[in-house]
C-alpha positions in Angstrom: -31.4 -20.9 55.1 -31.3 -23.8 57.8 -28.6 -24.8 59.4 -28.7 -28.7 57.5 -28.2 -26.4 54.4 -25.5 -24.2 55.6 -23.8 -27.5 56.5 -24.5 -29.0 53.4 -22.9 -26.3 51.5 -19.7 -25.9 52.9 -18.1 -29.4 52.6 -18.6 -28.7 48.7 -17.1 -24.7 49.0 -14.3 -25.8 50.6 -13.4 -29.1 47.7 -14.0 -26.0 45.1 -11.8 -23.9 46.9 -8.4 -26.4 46.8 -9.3 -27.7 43.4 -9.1 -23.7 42.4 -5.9 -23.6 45.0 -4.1 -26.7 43.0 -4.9 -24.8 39.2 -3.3 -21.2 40.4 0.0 -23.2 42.6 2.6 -23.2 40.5 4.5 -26.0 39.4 7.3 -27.3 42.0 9.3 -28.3 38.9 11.4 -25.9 37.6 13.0 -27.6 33.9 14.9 -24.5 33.4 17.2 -25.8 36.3 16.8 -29.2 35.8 17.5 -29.7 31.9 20.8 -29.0 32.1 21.8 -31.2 34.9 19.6 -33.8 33.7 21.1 -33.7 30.2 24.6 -34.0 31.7 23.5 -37.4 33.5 21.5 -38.9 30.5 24.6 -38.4 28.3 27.0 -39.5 30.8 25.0 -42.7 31.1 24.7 -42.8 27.2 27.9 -42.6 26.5 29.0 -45.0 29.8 26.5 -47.9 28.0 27.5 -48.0 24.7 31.7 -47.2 25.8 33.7 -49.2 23.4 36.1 -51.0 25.9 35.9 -54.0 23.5 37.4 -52.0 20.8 40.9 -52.3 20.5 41.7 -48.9 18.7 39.3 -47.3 21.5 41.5 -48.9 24.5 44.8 -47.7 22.8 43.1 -44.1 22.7 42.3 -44.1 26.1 46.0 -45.3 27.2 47.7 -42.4 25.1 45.0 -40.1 26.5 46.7 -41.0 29.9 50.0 -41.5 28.5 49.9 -37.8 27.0 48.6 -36.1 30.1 51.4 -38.3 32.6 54.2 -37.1 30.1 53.4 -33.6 29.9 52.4 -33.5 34.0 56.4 -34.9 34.1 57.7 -32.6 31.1 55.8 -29.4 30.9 54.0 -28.5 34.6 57.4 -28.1 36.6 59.7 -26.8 34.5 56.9 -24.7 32.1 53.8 -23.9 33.7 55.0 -23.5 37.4 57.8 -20.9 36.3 55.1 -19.3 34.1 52.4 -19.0 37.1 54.4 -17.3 39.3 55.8 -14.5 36.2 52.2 -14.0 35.7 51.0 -13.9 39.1 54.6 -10.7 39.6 52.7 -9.2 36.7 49.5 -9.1 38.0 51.0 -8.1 41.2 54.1 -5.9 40.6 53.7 -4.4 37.4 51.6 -1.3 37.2 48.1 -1.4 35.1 49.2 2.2 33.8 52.6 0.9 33.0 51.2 -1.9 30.7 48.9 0.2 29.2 50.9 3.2 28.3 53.6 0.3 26.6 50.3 -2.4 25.9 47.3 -0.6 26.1 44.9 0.8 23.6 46.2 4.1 23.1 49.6 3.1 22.6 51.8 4.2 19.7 51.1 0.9 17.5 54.8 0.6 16.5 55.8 0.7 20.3 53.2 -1.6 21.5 53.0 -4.7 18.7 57.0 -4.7 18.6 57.0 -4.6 22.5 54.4 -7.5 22.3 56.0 -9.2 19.8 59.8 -8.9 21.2 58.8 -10.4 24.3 56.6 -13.5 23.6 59.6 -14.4 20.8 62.3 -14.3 23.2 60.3 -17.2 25.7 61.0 -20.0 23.3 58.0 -22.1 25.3 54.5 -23.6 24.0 51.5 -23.0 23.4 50.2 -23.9 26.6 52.7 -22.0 29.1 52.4 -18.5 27.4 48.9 -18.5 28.7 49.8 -17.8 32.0 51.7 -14.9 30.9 49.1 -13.5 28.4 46.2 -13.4 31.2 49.1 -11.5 33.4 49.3 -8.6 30.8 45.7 -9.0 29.7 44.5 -8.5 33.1 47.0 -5.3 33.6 45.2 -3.5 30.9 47.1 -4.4 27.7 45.0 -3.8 24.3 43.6 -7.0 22.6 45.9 -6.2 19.6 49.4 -6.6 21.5 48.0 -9.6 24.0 47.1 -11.4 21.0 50.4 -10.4 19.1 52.0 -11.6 22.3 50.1 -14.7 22.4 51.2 -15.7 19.1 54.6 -14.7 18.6 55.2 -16.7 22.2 55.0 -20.5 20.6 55.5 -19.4 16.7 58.1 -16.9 16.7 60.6 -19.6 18.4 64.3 -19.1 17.3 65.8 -22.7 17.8 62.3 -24.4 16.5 62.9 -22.3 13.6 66.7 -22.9 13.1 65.5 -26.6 13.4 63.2 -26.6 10.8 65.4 -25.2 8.2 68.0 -27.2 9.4 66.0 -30.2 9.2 63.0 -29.5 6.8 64.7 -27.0 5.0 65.8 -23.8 4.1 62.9 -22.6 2.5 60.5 -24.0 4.7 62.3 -22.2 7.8 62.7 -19.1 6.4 59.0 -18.6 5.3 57.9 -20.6 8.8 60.7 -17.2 10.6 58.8 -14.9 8.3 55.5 -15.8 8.5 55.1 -15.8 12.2 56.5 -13.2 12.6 53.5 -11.1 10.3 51.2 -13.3 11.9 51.3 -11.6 15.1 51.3 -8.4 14.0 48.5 -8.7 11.4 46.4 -10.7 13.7 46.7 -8.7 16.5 46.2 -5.8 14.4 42.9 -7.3 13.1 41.9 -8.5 16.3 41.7 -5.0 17.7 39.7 -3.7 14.6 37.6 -6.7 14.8 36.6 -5.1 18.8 37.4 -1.7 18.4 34.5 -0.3 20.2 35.4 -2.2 23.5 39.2 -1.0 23.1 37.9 2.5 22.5 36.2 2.4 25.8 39.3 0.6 27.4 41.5 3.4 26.3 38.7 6.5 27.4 38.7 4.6 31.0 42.7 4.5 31.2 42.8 8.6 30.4 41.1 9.2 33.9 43.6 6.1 35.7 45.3 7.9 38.8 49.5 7.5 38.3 49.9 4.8 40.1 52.2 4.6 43.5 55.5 3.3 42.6 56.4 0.4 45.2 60.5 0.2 43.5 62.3 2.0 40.5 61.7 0.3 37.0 65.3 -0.9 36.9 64.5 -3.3 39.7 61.4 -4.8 38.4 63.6 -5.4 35.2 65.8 -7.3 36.8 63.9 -9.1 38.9 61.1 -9.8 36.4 64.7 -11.2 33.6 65.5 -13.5 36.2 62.6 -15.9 36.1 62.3 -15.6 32.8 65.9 -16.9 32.4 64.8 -19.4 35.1 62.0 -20.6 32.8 64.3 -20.5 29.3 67.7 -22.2 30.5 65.0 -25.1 32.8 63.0 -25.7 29.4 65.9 -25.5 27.4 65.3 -28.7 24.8 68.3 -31.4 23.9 69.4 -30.6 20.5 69.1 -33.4 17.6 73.1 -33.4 17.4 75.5 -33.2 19.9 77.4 -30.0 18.8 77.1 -26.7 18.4 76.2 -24.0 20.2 72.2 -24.8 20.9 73.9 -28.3 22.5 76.5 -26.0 24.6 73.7 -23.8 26.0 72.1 -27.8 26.7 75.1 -28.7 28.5 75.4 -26.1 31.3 71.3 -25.5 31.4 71.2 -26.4 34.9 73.8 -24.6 36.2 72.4 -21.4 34.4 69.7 -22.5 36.4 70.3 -22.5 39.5 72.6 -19.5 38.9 69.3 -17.1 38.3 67.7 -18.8 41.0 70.7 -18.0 43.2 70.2 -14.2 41.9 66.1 -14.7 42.6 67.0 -15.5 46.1 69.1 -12.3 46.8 66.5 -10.0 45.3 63.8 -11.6 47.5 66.1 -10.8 50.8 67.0 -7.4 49.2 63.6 -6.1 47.8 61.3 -8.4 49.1 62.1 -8.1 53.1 62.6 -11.9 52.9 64.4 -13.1 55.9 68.2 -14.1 54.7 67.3 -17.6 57.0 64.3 -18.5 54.8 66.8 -18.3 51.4 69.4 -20.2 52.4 67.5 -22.9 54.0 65.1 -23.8 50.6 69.0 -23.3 48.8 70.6 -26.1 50.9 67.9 -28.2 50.5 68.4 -27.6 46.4 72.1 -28.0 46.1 72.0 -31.3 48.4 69.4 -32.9 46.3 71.1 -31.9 42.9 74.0 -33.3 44.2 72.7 -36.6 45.1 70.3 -37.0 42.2 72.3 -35.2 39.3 70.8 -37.4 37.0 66.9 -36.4 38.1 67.1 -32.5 38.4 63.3 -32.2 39.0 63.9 -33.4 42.1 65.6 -30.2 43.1 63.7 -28.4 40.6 60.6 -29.1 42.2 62.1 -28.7 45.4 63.2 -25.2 44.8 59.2 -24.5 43.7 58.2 -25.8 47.3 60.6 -23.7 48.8 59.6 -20.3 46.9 56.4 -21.0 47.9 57.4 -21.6 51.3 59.2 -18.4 51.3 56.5 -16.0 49.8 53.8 -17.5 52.3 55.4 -16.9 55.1 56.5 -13.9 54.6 53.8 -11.1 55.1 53.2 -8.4 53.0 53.3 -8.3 49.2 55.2 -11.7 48.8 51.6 -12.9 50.2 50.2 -11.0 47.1 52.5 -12.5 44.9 51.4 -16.5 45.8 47.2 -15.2 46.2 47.8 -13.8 42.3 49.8 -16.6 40.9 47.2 -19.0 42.2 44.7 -17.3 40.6 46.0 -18.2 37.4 46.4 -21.7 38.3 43.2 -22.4 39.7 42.2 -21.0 36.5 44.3 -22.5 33.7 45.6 -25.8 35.3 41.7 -28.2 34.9 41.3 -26.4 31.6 44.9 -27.8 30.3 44.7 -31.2 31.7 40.6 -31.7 30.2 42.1 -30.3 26.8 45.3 -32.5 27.1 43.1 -35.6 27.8 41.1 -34.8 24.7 43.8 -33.9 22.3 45.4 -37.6 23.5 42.4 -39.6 23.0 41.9 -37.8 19.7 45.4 -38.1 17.9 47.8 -39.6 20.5 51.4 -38.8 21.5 53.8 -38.3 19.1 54.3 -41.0 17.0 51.5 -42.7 18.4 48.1 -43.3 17.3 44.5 -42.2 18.9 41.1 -42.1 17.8 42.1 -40.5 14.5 44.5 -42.4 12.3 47.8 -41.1 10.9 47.6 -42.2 7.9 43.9 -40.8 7.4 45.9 -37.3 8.7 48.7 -37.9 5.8 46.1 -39.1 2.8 44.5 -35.8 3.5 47.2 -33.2 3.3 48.8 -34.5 0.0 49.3 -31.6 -2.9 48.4 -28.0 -2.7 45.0 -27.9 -2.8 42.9 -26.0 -0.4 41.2 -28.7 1.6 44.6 -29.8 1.7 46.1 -26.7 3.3 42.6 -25.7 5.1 43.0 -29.7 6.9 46.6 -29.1 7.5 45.9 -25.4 9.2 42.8 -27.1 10.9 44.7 -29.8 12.4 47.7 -28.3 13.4 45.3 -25.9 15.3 43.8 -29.1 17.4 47.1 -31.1 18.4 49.4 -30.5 20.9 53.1 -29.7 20.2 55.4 -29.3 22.9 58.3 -27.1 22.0 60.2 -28.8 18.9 58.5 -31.7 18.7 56.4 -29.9 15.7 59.7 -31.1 13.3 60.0 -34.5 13.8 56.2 -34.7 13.1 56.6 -32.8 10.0 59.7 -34.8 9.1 57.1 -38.0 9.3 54.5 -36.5 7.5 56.5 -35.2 4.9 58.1 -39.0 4.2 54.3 -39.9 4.1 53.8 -37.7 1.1 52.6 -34.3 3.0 52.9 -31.5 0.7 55.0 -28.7 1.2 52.0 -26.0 1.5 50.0 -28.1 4.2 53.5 -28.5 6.2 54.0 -24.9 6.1 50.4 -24.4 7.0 50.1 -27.3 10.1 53.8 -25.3 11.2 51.7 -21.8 11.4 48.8 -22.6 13.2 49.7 -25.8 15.3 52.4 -24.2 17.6 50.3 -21.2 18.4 47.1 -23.0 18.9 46.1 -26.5 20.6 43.1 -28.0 22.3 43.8 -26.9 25.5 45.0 -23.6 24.5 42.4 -22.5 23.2 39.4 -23.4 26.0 41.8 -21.1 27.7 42.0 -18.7 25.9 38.2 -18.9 25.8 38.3 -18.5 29.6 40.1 -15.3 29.3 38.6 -13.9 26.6 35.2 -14.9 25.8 33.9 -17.0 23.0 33.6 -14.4 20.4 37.5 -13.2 20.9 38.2 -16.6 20.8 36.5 -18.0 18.0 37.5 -14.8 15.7 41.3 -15.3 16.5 41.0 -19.4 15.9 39.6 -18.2 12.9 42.4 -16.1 11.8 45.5 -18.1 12.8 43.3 -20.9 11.0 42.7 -18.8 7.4 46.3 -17.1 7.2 47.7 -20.4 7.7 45.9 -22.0 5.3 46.2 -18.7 2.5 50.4 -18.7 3.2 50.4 -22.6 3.2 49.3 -22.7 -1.1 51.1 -19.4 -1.8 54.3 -21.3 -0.7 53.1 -24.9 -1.7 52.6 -23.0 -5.3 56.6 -21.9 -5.2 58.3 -25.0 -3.7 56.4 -28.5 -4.2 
């Protein structure tokens, strides 16, 4: 072959070749790891060109979207979720994972564990929001889903003065079966719960039979104490104003602050005591407290606020398991916290602030809850499982709704399931637990409340 051949030849080989290399090259496009992106700027752009702002009902939803998440930033983050952080993060941090599970756990003597559970999330008297904080503490120390979920319940729902308050103000009969009722809710749930996912607590409780005992840091009498006080910190701070002026829930109302800052006085002591805190650090964060009570008496989240900043200045600076303490109860927060604000903004634009409108129209809530019917209770359950009620403020709704022809079935029903559940609850919950876990006990709180809202709408109309 000549050498004009040869030459020929391999201009033509070597096109062949990179039309051969361009058909075996893969793709620079990966859509697996674009769609998803992609489909979050499409509908962002979507929904940004076709936004309502014209729409009068739209605009009004947007401002008690705002409105809701300002109020309960001022209402609920200090004086609830704060408090509850840092119990959780003592949980995570102080209390043993063999402790929780031999009171919590999976193998525990059901009696001992569901009452335990139960007990203790009734006694908080806070929402459905700040017992999260305390139910990922236990959860995350090894308790069984059962008791967490009893806990979880009976937390918001089993609330003594929200139930003396209903029967006081929506009736006997309604209080008593709302008492009643939430309290078998959180056993029978929970109970369910766990036989819903028995295999996973079967192999929780095998793996806690080969736990070492754990190392003991200070006697359980102490961690008693100490773990009482904040929880009397977080009761007396969220104590709510009674509807009347007398009485012993509006005594308690009258001296909450000084019960206050009386546990937080004993909190201080136990941290120089137990926690190695230097005596300096205490008394510095408590002068700073009482001087700003005493000039602002009338705005005591100024000194609220300012006794969080000094706790945390405390535990920070002070090395050792006070560090542990702040690392665990940030955990939580970082956590929880965008969760409850994005679920907070929904539930607002959705249905508003109390006695406010949103999206969805009150009266289209109170034309569809009338009688006894099912889809009236199964609305009422549904509902109340979506809106926010900060603690109490479930009765005055139900006082409204029942003036706007609500039957007594579908109040009972909205009274079971919206206390225990909201929007924001329950993406974290979801968080937590997963989406099955989550989804089966939505589903629960959802049927049980709708099944004991017609049994008792078929007695008292």
């Amino acid at each position: 072959m000549s050498n004009a051949t040869i030459t020929q030849k391999i201009p033509a080989a070597v096109k062949e070749s990179e039309e051969i290399e361009k058909e075996v090259q893969p793709s620079l496009i990966d859509w697996k790891t674009i769609w998803k992106p992609l489909s979050v700027i499409v509908g962002g752009f979507i929904i940004f060109f076709w936004l309502p702002v014209d729409n009068s009902r739209f605009t009004g939803a947007v401002i008690e979207s705002l409105a809701l998440a300002k109020w309960y930033a001022q209402e609920h983050v200090i004086l609830c979720l704060i408090p509850a952080f840092f119990i959780a993060g003592a949980i995570a941090c102080f209390v043993s994972q063999a402790a929780v599970m031999k009171y919590l756990g999976a193998n525990a003597k059901k009696v001992l564990a569901y009452g335990v559970a139960s007990v203790s999330g009734s006694i908080l008297a806070v929402c459905s929001c700040t017992i999260l904080p305390l139910f990922a503490g236990i959860w995350k120390r090894g308790a069984g889903l059962g008791p967490a979920i009893a806990f979880l319940y009976s937390g918001p729902a089993i609330n003594v003065l929200a139930i003396v308050l209903t029967a006081r103000v929506l009736g006997l009969a309604i209080g008593i079966a709302r008492a009643v009722g939430a309290i078998i809710f959180s056993i029978v749930i929970g109970l369910i719960m766990h036989f819903l996912f028995r295999k996973e607590e079967e192999a929780k409780a095998q793996a806690a039979l080969h736990m070492p005992e754990p190392n003991v840091e200070r006697p359980l009498w102490q961690n008693v104490i100490y773990f009482a006080t904040m929880v009397f910190i977080l009761i007396f701070a969220t104590w709510g104003k009674p509807a009347e002026p007398t009485g012993l829930w509006h005594a308690i109302y009258s001296i909450k602050w000084l019960m206050t800052g009386l546990f937080a006085v004993i909190l201080g002591v136990l941290l120089i005591v137990w926690f190695k805190v230097r005596a300096y650090k205490v008394g510095l964060a408590g002068a700073a407290v009482l001087v700003l009570a005493l000039l602002f008496p009338r705005e005591p989240l100024i000194a609220f606020s300012t006794g969080i900043i000094g706790l945390v200045w405390i535990i920070t600076t002070t090395r050792g398991e006070t560090e542990n303490w702040f690392l665990s109860s940030w955990d939580f927060t970082k956590q929880i916290m965008p969760l409850l604000f994005a679920g907070v903004l929904v539930a607002g634009l959705l249905l508003g602030r109390p006695g406010s409108e949103g999206l969805i129209s009150s009266k289209w809530v109170s034309g569809l809850v009338g009688g006894n019917s099912l889809w009236a209770n199964l609305f009422a359950s549904v509902a109340g499982a979506f809106m926010y009620f900060a603690t109490l403020t479930e009765v005055p709704i139900l006082q409204g709704l029942l003036g706007s022809g609500m039957g007594q079935g579908p109040a009972l029903a909205l009274l079971l399931a919206g206390p225990a559940l909201s929007l924001p609850n329950m993406l974290v919950i979801r968080s937590v637990l997963g989406t099955k876990k989550t989804i089966a006990y939505i589903t629960l709180v959802v049927i049980m409340a709708t099944i004991s809202g017609m049994i008792f709408g078929h007695f008292f109309r």
